[in-house]
N, C-alpha and C positions, 0 to 999 in steps of 0.2 A: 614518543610517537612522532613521525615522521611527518610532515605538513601534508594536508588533503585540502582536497578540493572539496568535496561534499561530506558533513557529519551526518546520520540520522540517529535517531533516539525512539527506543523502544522495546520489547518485552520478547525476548526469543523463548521461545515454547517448544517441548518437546512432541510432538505428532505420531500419535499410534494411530492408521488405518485395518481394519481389515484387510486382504488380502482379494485381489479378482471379485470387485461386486461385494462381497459377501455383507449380511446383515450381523450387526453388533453380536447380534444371540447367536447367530452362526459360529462367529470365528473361535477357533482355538489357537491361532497367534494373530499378532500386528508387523506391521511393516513400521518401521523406526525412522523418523528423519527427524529434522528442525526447522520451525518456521512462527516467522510472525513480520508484519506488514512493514514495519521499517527496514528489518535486516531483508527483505526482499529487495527493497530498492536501492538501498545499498549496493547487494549482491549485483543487480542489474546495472550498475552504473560502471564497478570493475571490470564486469563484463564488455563496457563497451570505451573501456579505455577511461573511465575517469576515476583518482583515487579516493576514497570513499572511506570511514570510518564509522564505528559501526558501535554506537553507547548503549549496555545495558547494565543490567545485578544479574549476578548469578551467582549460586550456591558454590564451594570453594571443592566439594565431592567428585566425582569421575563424571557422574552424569554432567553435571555446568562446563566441565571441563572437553567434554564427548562435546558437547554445543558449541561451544568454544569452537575448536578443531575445525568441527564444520563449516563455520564461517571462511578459517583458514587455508581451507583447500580452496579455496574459488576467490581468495586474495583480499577478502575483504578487513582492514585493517581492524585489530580487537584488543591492541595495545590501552585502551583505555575503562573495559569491560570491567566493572567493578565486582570482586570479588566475596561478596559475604550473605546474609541469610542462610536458609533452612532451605528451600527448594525452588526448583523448577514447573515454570507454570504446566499443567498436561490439556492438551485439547485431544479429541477421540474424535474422527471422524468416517462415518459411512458414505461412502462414496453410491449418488445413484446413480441408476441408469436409467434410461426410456421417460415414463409417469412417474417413476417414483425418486424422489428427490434426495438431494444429499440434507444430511443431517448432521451437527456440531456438538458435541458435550463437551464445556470447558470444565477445568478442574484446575484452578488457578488462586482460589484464597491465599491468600497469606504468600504468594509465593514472593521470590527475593527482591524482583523492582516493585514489587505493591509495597513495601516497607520502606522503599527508598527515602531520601529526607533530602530538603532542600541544603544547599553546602556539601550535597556528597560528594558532584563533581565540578571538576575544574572548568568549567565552561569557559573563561579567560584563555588560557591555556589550550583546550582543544581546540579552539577558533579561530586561532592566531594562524594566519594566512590562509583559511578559507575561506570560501564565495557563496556557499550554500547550508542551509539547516531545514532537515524534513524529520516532521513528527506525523502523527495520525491521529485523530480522536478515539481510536482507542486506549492511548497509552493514560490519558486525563479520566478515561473511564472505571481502570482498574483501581483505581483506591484517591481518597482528599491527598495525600502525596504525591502518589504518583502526580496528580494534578498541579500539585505546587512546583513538581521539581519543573513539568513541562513548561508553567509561567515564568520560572526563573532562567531557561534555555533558551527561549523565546526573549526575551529583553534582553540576555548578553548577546545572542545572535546578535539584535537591531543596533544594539550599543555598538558592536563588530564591524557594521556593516555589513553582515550577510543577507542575502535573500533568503527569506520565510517561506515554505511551504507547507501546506496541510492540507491531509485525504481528511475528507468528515469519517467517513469510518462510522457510521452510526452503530453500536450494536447493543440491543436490547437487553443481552441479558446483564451484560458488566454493570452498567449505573443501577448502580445498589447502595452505595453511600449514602444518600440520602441530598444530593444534588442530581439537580438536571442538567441533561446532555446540554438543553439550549443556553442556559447561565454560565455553564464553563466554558462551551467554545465560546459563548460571546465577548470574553475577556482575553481569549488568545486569541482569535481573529484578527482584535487590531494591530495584532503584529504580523499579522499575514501577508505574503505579497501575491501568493499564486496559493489558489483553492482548488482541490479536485474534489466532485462527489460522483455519487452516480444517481438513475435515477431515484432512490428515497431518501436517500439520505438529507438533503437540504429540504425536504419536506419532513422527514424526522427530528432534525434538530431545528430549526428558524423557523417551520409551520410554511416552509415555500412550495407550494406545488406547481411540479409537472404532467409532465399525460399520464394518462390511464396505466400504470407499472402492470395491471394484475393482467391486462390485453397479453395477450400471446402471441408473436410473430411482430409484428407492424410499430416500431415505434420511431415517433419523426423528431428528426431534430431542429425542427421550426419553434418547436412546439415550449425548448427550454431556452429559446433567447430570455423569457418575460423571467423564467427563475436565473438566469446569470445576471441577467437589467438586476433583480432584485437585490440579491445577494451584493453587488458590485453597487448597490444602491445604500442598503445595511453599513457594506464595510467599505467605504471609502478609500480607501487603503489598497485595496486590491488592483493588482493592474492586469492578472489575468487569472480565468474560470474556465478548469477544463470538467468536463461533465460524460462518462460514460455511457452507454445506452444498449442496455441488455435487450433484447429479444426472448423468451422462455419457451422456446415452444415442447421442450421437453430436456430433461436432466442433462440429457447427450445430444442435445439439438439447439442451438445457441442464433442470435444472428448479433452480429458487432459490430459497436460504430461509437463514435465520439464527435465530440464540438468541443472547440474552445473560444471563448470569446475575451477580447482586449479591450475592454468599454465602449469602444466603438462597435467593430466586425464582429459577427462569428460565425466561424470560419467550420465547415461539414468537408469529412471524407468520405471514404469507399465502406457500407457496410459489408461485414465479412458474412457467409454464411456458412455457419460450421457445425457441421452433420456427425461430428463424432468426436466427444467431448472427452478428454483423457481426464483433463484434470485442472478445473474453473479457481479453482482456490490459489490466490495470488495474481487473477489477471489484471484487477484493478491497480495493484501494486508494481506490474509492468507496463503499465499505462504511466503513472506516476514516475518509474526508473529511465522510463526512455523519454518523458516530457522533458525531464531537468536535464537528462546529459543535453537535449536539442538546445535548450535552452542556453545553459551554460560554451554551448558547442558555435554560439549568437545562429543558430538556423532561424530564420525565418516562424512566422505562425502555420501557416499552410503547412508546407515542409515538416516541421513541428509536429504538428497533428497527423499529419498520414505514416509518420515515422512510430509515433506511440501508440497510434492504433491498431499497425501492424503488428509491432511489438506483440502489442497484450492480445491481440487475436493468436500469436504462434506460441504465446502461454499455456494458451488451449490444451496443445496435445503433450505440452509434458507436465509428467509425473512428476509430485512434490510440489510446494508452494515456491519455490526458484525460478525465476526466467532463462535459463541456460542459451541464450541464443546470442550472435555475434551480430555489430554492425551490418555483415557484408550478407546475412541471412535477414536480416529483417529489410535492407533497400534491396535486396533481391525480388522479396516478397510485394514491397511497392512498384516495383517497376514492373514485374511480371504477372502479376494478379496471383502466386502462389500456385501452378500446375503441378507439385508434387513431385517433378522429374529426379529422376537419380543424379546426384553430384559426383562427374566423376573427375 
């Protein structure tokens, strides 16, 4: 493997949707892709010119291989992708529309990185000359391994000298082991240097709350200094908290916006308001792909934020959990408020 700049770690999953709306009971096929929250950011960071490797397990069969591939079209380095287990994790998702909302059935037991063991990978080795390590709290929630291997990546990172990040990633249905969400992140947080959540999450794992999530339409970001104070209070360690802020007002009717705070400032951009929702799954993870390339890129915090927000606001309208969009389209986006005009 060739030296990168940013590694992530985590669980690449294969994604069968319905097709146009349609309800589980409906369909008689799926639409096929790959996806899962690290190899998003990853993906996002190639995209925007920074090199990026991309650590999972995958089964040694066509399908792990089919994933594989996938990564490789869009540059993201897989040279280190460990090869063994029985399968690939399956997520099913209905995509909603209007009132009625999208829905998730994971199908992931046993798959290839939930068997993962600490010592499987060279984390010495993949580290050696880069600058960044981004996991997710979901990868600590699929299995007591998985979790182990993410506390062992997490200290060679710090050993490395890389900078630490982590989405909370809260989700319900994985921690099943028989640990809690809040006792495992609390042991990889201190290796954190930069935290993303959105609104529940840091009230799901740490007990921090912010506003009213279930309001629809109106959510302010005044309102999460006192949960980034806390959290940056918690983990001492942190020197920056970026925090998403969904809007719900309907499946396809979103409004966007973020904050990030540096233990001092925190710093608000432009809420997006976005009337026609393609496809929400992955925008938090374009939020997190264009926070670090800024970061890594030394932009500023402001600049920072209005770059990642914009990002994961033009998530929105594409299909599949990847952020397929270019530098020169997302500071377009910033400086023109996004009028949709033809590029020609």
């Amino acid at each position: 493997m060739e030296m990168v700049e940013a590694v992530t770690f985590g669980e690449l999953m294969l994604r069968l949707n319905p097709p146009h709306f349609q309800r589980f009971i409906q369909a008689d096929s799926f639409e096929v892709s790959y996806g899962g929250a690290e190899a998003s950011v990853a993906t996002s960071l190639v995209n925007y010119g920074i090199s990026a490797a991309f650590i999972t397990c995958l089964p040694s069969h066509e399908i792990g291989q089919a994933a594989v591939n996938y990564l490789r079209r869009f540059g993201v380095d897989t040279s280190h992708i460990i090869r063994k287990g029985e399968r690939i994790g399956v997520y099913y998702l209905e995509i909603g529309v209007d009132q009625r909302a999208s829905k998730v059935i994971y199908d992931r037991a046993h798959s290839a990185v939930s068997e993962i063991r600490p010592g499987t990978v060279p984390w010495n080795e993949i580290f050696s000359g880069a600058k960044w390590f981004h996991f997710t709290g979901i990868t600590p929630a699929i299995s007591q391994s998985a979790a182990d291997v993410s506390l062992e990546a997490v200290k060679s990172a710090k050993e490395k000298g890389l900078t630490v990040s982590c989405d909370l990633n809260y989700r319900a249905k994985l921690w099943r082991y028989g640990k809690t969400a809040g006792e495992v992140m609390t042991g990889l947080m201190a290796y954190v240097d930069v935290a993303i959540s959105n609104e529940e999450d840091c009230e799901k794992v740490f007990g921090i709350k912010g506003a009213d999530v279930k309001a629809a339409g109106e959510v302010s970001a005044e309102r999460y200094l006192g949960v980034a104070r806390e959290l940056t209070k918690r983990f001492p360690n942190l020197k920056k908290v970026g925090i998403t802020l969904r809007g719900s007002i309907s499946a396809t009717h979103n409004t966007w916006s973020a904050v990030l705070y540096d233990g001092k400032q925190l710093y608000s951009t432009t809420k997006y308001d976005i009337t026609n929702v393609i496809d929400r799954l992955g925008s938090g993870d374009a939020f997190t792909g264009a926070l670090i390339y800024c970061l890594l890129s030394g932009k500023g915090d402001q600049e920072t934020l209005d770059f990642a927000t914009a990002a994961s606001a033009l998530k929105h309208s594409i299909q599949f959990d990847l952020n397929l969009v270019s530098v020169e389209e997302v500071e377009s986006l910033v400086r023109e408020g996004g009028a949709g005009r033809v590029q020609r």
